[in-house]
ZADRENZA-750817 format. One record per residue (C-alpha): residue in one letter; x, y, z. Coordinates in nm, 2 decimals, m for minus. Layout:
! ZADRENZA-750817
a	X	Y	Z $
...
***
This chain:
! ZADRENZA-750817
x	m9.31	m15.15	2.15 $
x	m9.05	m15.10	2.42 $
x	m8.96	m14.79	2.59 $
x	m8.66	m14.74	2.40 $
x	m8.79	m14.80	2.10 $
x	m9.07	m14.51	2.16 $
x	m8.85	m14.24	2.22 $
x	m8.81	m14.20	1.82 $
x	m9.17	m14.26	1.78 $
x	m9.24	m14.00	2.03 $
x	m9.01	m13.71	1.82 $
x	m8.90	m13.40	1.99 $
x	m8.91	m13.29	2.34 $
x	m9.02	m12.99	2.47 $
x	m8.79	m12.83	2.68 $
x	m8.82	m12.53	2.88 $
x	m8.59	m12.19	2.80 $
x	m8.47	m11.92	2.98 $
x	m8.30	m11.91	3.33 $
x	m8.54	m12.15	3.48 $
x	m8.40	m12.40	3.21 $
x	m8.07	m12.31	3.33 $
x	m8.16	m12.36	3.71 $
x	m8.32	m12.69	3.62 $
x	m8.02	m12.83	3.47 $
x	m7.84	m12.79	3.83 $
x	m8.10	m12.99	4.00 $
x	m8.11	m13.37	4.02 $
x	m8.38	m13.51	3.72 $
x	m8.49	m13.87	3.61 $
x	m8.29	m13.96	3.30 $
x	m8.62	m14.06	3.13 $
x	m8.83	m13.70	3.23 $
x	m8.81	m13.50	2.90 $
x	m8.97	m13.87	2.74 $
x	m9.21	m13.89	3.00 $
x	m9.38	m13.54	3.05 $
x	m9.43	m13.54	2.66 $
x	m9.58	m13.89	2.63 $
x	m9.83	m13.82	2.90 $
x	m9.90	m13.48	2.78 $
x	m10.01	m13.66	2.45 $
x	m10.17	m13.90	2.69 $
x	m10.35	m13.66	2.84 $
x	m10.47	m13.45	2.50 $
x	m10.56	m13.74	2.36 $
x	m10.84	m13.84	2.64 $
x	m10.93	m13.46	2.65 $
x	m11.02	m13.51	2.29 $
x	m11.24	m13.82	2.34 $
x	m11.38	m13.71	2.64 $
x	m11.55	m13.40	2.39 $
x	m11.55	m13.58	2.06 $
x	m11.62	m13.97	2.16 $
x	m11.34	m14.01	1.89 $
x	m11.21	m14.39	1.88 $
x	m10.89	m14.26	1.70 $
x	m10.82	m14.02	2.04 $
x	m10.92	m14.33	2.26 $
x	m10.65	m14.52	2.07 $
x	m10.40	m14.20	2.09 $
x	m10.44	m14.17	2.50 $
x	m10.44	m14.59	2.51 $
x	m10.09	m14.59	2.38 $
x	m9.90	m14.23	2.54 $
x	m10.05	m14.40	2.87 $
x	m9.86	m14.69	2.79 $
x	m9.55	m14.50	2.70 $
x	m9.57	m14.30	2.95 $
x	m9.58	m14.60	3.15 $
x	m9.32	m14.79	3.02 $
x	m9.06	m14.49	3.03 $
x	m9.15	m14.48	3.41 $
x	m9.05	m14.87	3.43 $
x	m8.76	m14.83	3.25 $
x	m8.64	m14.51	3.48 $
x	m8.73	m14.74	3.81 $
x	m8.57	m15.10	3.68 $
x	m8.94	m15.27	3.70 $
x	m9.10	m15.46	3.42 $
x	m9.28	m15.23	3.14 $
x	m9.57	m15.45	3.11 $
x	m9.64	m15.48	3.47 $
x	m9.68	m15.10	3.47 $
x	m9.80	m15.07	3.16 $
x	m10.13	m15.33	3.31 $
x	m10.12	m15.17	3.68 $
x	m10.22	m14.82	3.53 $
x	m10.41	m14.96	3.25 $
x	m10.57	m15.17	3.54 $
x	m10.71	m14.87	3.76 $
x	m11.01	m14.61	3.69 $
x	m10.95	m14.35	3.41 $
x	m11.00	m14.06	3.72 $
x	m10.63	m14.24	3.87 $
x	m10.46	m14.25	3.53 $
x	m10.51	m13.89	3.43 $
x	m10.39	m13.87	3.79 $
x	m10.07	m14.02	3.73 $
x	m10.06	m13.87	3.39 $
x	m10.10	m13.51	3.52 $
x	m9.83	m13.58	3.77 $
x	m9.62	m13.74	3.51 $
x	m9.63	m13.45	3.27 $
x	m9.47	m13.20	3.53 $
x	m9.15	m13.43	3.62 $
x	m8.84	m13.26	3.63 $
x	m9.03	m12.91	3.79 $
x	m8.85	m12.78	4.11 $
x	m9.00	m12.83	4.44 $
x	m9.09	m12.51	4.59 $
x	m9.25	m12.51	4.94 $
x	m9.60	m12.38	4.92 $
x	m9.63	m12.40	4.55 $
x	m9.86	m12.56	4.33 $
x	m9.76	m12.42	4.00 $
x	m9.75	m12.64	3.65 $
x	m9.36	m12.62	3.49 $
x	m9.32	m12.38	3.75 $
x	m9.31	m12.57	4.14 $
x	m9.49	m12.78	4.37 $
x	m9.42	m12.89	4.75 $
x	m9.58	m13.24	4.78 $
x	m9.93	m13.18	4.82 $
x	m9.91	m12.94	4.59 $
x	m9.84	m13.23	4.33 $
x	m10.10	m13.46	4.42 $
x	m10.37	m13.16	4.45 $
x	m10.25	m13.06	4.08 $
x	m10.21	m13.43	3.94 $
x	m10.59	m13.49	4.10 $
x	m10.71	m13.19	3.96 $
x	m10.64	m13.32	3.61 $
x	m10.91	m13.58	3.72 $
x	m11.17	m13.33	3.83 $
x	m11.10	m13.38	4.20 $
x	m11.01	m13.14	4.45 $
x	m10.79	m13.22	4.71 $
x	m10.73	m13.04	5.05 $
x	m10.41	m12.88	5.05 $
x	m10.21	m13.02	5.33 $
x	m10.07	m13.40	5.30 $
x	m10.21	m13.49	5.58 $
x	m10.52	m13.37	5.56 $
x	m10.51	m13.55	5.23 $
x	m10.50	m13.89	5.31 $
x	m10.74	m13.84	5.65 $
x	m11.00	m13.76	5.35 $
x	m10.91	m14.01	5.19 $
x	m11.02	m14.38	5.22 $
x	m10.77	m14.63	5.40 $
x	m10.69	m14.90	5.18 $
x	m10.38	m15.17	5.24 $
x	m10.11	m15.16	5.08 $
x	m10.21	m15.51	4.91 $
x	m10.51	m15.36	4.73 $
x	m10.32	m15.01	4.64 $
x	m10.37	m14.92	4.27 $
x	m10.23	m14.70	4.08 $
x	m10.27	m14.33	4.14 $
x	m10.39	m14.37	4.52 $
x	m10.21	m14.11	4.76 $
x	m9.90	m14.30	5.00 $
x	m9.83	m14.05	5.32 $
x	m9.60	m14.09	5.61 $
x	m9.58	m13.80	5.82 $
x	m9.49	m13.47	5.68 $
x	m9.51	m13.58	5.29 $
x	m9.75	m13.76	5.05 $
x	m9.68	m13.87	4.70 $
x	m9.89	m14.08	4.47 $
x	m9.82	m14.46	4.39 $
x	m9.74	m14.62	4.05 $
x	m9.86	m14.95	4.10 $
x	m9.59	m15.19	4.09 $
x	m9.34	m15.25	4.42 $
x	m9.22	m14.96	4.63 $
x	m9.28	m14.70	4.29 $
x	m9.45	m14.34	4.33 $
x	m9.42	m14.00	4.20 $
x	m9.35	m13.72	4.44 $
x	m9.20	m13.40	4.51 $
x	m9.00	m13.40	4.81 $
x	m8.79	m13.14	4.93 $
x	m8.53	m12.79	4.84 $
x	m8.29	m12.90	4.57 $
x	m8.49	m13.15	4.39 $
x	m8.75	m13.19	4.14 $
x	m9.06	m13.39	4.12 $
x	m8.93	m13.76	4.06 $
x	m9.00	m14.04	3.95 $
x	m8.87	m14.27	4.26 $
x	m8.89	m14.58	4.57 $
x	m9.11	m14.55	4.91 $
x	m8.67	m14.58	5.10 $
x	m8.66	m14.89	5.30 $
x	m8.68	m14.71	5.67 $
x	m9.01	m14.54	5.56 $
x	m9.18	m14.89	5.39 $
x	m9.34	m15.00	5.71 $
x	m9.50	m14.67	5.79 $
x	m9.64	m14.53	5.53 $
x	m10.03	m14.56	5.48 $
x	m10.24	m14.57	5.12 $
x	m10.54	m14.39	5.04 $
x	m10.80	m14.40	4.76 $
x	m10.90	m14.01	4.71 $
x	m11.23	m14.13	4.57 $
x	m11.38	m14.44	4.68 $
***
């Protein structure tokens, strides 16, 4: 199933009310967000449920949000849904409730010195929530992050290892230039590139090899 073809299967969004809702809408947002927070929620609920049940059904139901979740995050960047779909389906479970945990607060304001859920995160706020979901604490600072971390090239990156150039870390999505970050006043974590200028310096970790 494409990604387009999910967003009926997936139903209704959840959306958040109130002013916050109202500052959202002001801020810069992936067209796909609302389709990807709620397919990797369900992604997410769905291993939560196997992981105390050793239901096959909840395997199956975390299987296939992961690959929605997936797919509306290849659609949003302009890479190939399978290819995304197999990089996260590819890495440990610890990385995909990673990414999934960092998927399901796309669209929440960065705010310096935050690591809130629907409320803010700077960008090691993200990456110490999104980890967190995997039972793994991080140090808060990004570059105390990936000095904890284990270097890895860029070559043997998976999906849900830390990418940090000075000042800022953000988590990769497996495929190209793709991560997931929250980056500065006046946006929102995104779905986005590693920018051309900052390709050649950045450096990958693995948070728990």
């Amino acid at each position: 199933m494409t990604a387009v073809a999910a967003l009926v299967a997936i139903g209704t969004v959840a959306s958040t009310g109130g002013d916050d809702a109202s500052a959202l809408e002001r801020l810069p947002t992936n067209t796909m967000a609302p389709f990807v927070k709620t397919a990797a929620q369900e992604a997410l609920d769905g291993h939560d449920a196997y992981l105390a049940t050793d239901d096959a059904a909840s395997y199956r139901k975390f299987v296939w949000y992961r690959a929605q979740t997936a797919a509306f995050a290849a659609t949003e960047l302009g890479v190939t849904e399978q290819e995304m779909i197999e990089a996260w389906a590819s890495t440990s479970e610890s990385h995909q409730r990673a990414i999934l945990g960092a998927m399901t607060q796309v669209g929440v304001p960065y705010r310096y010195n935050t690591s809130k859920p629907d409320v803010g995160f700077d960008c090691s706020g993200l990456t110490t929530f999104a980890w967190g979901q995997a039972g793994v604490q991080l140090v808060r600072q990004s570059t105390a992050q990936i000095r904890n971390a284990e270097r890895i090239e860029r070559s043997t990156a998976k999906a849900g290892d830390l990418v940090q150039y000075p000042g800022h870390v953000m988590m990769y999505l497996g495929v190209g230039n793709t991560i997931i970050h929250s980056v500065m006043t006046g946006r929102t974590v995104e779905l986005d590139t590693i920018s051309d200028r900052r390709a050649d310096s950045v450096r990958f970790g693995d948070p728990i090899a």
